[in-house]
Every structure is written in structure tokens, then in C-alpha cells.
N, C-alpha and C positions, 0 to 999 in steps of 0.2 A: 826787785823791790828791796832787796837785803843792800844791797848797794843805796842805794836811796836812804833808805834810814840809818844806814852807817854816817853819810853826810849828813843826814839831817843832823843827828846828835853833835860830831864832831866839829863839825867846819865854825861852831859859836867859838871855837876856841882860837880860831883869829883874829878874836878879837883881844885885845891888850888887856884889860881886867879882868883875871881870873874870875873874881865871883862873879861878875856878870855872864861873863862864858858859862859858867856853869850854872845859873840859874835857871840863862835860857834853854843850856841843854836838859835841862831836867824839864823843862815845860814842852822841848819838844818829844822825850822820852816818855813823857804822861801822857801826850796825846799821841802816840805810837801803838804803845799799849794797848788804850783803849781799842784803836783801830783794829789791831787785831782779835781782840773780842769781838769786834761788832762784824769781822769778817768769820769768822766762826762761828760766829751765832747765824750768820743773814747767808753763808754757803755752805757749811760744814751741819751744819741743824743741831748745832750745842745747844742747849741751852746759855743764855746771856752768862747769868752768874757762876756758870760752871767753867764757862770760858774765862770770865775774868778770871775766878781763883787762880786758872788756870796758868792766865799769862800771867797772876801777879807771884806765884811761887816762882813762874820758872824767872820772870824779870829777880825776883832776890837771889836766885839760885847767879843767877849774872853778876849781880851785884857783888854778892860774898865772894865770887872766884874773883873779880877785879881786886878786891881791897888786898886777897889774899895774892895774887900774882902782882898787885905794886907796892906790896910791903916786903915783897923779899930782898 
């Protein structure tokens, strides 16, 4: 599954307009997310919102390491 959602985000980015690659990869990164919430909640017995926070701190914890390892 970690394979899968690594294409899913990246492979938008063959497509020739940046912003469009990235927009779509952010639409597929949002419904990723989610997914993993709702698989934490529905097998792991999170509760929902807890699960979000959960995946939404560690997705910015991703985020801030990206901008930090492609700004060096």
C-alpha cells in the first residue's frame, strides 16, 4: 500500500504543467489521508477525529521535512 500511494501522489507529475501536477497531487494526497483515518477508525478502533489529527500532524510533519530537505 505505501508503494501505491507513493504513485498515486507522484506519477501526476508527468504530466507537463507543473501546477496541474500538483494540484492533482494534492487532491490525490487529501483523499489518501482521509483513507487512512477512516482505516484506523473502521480496524485499529480510533476513534475518527483522533485518527485524523493524527494523520493531519503526521502529513505536516511530511510536509515541513519535504520543504526542509528541497530547500537545501
Amino acid at each position: 500500500m505505501a508503494a501505491i500511494g507513493g504513485f498515486g501522489h507522484a506519477l501526476p507529475y508527468l504530466i507537463a504543467d507543473f501546477r496541474t501536477a500538483t494540484i492533482i497531487a494534492m487532491v490525490v494526497v487529501f483523499f489518501a489521508l482521509w483513507a487512512i483515518a477512516w482505516v484506523q477508525n473502521r480496524y485499529m478502533e480510533t476513534p475518527f477525529w483522533r485518527a485524523a489529527m493524527q494523520v493531519v500532524v503526521g502529513g505536516t510533519l511530511v510536509f515541513a521535512s519535504g520543504i526542509l530537505i528541497g530547500s537545501a
